[in-house]
DRENTORKOL-3810 file (N, C-alpha, C; in nm, 4 decimals):
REM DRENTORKOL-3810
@n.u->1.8512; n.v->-2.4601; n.w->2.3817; ca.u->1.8162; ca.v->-2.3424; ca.w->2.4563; c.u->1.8489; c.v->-2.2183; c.w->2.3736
@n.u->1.7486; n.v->-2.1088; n.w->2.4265; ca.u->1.8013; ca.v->-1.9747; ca.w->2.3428; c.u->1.8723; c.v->-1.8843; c.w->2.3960
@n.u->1.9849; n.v->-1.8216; n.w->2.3505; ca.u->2.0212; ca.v->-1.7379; ca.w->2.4331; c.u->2.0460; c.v->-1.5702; c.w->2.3810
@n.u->2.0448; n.v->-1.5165; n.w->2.4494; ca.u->2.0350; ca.v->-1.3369; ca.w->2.4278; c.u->2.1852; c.v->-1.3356; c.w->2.4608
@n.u->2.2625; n.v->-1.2505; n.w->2.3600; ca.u->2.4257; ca.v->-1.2321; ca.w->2.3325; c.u->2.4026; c.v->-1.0585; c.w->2.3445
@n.u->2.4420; n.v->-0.9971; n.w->2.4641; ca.u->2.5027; ca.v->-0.8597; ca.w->2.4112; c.u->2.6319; c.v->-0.8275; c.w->2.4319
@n.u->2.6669; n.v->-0.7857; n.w->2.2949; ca.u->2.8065; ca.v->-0.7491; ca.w->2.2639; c.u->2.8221; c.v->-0.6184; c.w->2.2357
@n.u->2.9591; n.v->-0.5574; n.w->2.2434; ca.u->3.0060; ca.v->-0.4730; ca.w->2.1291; c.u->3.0978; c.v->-0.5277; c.w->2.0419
@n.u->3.1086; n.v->-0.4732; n.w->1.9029; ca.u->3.1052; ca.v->-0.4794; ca.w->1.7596; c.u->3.2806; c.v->-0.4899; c.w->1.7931
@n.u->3.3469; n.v->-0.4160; n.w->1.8525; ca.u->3.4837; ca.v->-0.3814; ca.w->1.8560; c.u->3.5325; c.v->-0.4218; c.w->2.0232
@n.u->3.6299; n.v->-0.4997; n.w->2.0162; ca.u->3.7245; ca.v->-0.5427; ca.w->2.1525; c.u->3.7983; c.v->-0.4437; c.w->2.2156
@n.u->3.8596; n.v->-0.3217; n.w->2.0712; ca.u->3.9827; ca.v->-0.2512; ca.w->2.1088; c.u->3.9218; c.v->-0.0802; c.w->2.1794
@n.u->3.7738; n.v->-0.0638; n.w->2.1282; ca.u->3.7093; ca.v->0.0865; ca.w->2.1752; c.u->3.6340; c.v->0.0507; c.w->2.3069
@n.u->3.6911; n.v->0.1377; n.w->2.3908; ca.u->3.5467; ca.v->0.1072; ca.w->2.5051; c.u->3.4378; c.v->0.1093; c.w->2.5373
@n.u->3.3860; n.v->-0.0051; n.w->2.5680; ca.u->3.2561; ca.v->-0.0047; ca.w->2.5513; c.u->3.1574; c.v->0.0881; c.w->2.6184
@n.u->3.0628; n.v->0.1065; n.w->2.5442; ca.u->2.9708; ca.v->0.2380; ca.w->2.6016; c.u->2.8380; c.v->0.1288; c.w->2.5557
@n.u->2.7544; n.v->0.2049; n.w->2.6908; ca.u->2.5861; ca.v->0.1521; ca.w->2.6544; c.u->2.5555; c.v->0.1760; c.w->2.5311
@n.u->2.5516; n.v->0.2731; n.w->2.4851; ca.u->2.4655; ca.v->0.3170; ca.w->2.3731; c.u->2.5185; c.v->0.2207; c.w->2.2619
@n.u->2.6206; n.v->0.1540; n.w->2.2540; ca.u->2.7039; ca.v->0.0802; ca.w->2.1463; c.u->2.6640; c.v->-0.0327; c.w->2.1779
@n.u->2.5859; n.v->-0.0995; n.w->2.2725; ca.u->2.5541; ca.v->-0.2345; ca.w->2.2876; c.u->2.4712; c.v->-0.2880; c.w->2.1787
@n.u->2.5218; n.v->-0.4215; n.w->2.1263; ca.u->2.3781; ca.v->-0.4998; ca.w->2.0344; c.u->2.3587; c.v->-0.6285; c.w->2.0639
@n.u->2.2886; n.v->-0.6398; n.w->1.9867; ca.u->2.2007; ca.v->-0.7964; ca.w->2.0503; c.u->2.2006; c.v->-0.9148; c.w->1.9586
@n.u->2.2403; n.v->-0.9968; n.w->1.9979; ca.u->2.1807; ca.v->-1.1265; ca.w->1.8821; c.u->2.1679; c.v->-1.2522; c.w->1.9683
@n.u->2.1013; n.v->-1.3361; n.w->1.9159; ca.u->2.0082; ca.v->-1.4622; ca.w->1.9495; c.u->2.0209; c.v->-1.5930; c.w->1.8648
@n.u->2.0904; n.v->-1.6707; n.w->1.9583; ca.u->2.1059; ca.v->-1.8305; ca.w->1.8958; c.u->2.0679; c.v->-1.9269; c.w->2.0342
@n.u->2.0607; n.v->-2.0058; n.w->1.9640; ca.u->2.0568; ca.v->-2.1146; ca.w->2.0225; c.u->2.1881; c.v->-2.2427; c.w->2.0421
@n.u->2.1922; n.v->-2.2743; n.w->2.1389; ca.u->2.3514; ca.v->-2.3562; ca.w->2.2020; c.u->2.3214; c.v->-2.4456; c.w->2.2901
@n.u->2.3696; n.v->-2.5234; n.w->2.3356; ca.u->2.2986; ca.v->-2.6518; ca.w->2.4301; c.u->2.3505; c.v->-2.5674; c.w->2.6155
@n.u->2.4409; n.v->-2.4946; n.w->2.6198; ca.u->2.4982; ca.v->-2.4201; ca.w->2.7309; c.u->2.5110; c.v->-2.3096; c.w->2.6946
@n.u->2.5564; n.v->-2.2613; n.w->2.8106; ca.u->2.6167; ca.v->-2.1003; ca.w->2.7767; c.u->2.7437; c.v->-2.1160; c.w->2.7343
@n.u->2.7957; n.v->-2.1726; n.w->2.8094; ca.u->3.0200; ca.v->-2.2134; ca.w->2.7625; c.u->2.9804; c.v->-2.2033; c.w->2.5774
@n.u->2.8816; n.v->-2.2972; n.w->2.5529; ca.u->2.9105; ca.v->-2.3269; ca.w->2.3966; c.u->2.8552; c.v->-2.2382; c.w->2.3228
@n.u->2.7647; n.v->-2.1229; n.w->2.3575; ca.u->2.7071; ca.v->-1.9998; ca.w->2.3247; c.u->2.8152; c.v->-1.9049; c.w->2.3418
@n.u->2.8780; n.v->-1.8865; n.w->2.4136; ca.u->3.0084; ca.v->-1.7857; ca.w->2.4478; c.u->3.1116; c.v->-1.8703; c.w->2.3511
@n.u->3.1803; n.v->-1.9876; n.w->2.3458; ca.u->3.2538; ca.v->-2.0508; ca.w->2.2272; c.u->3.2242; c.v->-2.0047; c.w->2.1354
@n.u->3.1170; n.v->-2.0275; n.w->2.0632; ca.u->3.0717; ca.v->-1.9818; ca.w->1.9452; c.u->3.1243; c.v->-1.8485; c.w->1.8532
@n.u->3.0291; n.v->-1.7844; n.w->2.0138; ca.u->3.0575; ca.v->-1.6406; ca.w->1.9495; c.u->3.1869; c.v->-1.5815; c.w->1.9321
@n.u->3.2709; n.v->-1.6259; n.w->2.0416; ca.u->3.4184; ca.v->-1.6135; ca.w->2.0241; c.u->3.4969; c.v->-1.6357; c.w->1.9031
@n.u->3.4228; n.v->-1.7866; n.w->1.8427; ca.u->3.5506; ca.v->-1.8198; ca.w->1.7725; c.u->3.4647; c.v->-1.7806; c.w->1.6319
@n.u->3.3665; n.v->-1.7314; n.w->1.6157; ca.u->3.3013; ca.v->-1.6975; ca.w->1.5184; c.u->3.3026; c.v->-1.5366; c.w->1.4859
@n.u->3.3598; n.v->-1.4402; n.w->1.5717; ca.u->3.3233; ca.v->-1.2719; ca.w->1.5549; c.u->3.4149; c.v->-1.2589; c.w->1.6182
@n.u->3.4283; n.v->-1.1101; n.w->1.6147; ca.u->3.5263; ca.v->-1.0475; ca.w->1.6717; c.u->3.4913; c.v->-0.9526; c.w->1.8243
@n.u->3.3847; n.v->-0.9776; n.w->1.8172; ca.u->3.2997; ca.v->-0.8905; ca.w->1.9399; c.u->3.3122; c.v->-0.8947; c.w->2.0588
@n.u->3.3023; n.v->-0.7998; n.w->2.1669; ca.u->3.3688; ca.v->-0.8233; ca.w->2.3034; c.u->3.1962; c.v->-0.8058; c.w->2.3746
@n.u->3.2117; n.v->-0.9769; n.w->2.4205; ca.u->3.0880; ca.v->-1.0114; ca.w->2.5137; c.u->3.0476; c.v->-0.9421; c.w->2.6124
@n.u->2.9432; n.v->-0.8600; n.w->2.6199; ca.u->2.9369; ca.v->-0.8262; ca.w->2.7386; c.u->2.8515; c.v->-0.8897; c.w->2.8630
@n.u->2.7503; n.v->-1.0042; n.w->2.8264; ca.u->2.6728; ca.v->-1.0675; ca.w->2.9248; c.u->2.5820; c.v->-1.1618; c.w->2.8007
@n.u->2.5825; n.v->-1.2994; n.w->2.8302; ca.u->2.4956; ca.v->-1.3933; ca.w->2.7911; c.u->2.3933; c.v->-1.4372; c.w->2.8909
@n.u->2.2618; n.v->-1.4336; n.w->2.8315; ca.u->2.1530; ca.v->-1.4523; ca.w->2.9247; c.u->2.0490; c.v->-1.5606; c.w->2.8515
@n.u->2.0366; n.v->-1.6962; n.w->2.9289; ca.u->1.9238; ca.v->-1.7864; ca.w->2.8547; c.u->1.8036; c.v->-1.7016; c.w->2.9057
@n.u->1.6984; n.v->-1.7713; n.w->2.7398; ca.u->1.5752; ca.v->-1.6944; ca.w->2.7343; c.u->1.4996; c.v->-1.8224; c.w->2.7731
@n.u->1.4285; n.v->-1.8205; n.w->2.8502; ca.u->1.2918; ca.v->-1.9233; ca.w->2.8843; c.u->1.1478; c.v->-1.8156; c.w->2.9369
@n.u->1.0460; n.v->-1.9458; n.w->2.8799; ca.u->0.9204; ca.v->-1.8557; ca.w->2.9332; c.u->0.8470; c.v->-1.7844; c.w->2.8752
@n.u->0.8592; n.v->-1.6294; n.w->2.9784; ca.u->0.7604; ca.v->-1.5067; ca.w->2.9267; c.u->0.9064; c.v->-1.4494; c.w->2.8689
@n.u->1.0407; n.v->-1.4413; n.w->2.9043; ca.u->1.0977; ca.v->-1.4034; ca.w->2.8862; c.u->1.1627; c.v->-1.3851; c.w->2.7255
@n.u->1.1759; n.v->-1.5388; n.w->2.7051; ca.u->1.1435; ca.v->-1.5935; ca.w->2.5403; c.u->1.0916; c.v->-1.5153; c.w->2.4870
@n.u->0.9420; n.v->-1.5449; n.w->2.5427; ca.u->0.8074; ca.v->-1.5083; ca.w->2.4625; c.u->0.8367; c.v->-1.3009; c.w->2.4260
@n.u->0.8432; n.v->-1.2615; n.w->2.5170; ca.u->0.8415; ca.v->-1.1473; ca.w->2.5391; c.u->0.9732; c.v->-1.0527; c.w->2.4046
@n.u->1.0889; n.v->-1.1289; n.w->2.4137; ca.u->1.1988; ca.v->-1.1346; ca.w->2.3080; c.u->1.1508; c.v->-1.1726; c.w->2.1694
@n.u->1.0663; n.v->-1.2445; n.w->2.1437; ca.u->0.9917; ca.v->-1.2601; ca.w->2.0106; c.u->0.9145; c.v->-1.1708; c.w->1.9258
@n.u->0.8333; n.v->-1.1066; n.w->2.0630; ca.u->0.7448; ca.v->-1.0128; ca.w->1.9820; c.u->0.7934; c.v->-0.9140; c.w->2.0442
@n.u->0.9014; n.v->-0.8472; n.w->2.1086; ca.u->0.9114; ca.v->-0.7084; ca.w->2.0979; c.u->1.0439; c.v->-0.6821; c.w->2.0311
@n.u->1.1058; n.v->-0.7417; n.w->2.0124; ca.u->1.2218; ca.v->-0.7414; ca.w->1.9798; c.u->1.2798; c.v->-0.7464; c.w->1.8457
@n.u->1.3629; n.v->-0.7289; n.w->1.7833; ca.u->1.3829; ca.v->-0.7519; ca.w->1.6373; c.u->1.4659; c.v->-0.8938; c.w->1.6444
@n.u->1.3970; n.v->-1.0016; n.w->1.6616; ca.u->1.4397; ca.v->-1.1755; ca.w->1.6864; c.u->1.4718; c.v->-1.2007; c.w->1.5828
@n.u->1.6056; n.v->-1.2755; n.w->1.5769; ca.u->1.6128; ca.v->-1.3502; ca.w->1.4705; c.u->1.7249; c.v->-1.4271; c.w->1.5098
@n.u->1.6897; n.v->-1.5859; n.w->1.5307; ca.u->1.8493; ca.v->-1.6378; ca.w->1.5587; c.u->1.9360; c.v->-1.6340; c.w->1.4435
@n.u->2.1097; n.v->-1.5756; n.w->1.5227; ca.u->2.1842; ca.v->-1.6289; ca.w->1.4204; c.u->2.2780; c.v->-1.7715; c.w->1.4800
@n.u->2.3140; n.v->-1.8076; n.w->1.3444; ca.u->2.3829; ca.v->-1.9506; ca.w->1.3755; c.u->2.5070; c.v->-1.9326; c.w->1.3356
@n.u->2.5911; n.v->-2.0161; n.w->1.4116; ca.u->2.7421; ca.v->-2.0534; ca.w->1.3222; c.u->2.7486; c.v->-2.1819; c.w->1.3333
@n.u->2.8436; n.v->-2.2408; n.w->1.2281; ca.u->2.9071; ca.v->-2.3620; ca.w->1.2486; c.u->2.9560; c.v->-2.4251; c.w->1.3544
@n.u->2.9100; n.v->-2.5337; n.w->1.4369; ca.u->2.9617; ca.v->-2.5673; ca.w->1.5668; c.u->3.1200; c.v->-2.6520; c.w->1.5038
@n.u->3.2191; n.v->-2.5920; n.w->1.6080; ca.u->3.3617; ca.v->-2.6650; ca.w->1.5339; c.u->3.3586; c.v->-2.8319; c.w->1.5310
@n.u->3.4375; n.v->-2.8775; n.w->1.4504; ca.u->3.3945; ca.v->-2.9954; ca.w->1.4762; c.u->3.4997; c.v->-3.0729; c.w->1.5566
@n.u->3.5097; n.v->-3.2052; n.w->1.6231; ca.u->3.5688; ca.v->-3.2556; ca.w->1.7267; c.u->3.6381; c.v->-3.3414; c.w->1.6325
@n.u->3.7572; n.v->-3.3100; n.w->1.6260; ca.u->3.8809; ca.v->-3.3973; ca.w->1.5945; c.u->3.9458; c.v->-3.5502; c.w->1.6837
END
């Protein structure tokens, strides 16, 4: 599944709209889309939203798309 991540860049400044950004991966859940991003950045989540559909579709071509990936941790 794909999901739409908006964050801000910094945990410790408060967050303001205008400071919101966006990025796009793919994760089998949200828990493991929010994991990710956690243990991969430093960024304070502000709402994860799966993309299906027109919604997808719509995120592709208007949007500046590009999934990013991280390393999923591995299970010890």
């Amino acid at each position: 599944m794909i999901y739409k991540v908006l964050y801000q860049k910094n945990k410790i400044v408060n967050p303001r709209r205008e400071a919101t950004q966006t990025l796009y991966m793919e994760a089998d859940n949200v828990v493991e889309a929010r994991t990710l991003v956690e243990q991969n950045t430093p960024y304070n989540i502000e709402l994860i939203q799966e993309l299906t559909g027109n919604s997808l579709k719509y995120e592709q071509e208007h949007a500046d798309f590009k999934l990013t990936t991280f390393d999923k941790p591995s299970e010890d």
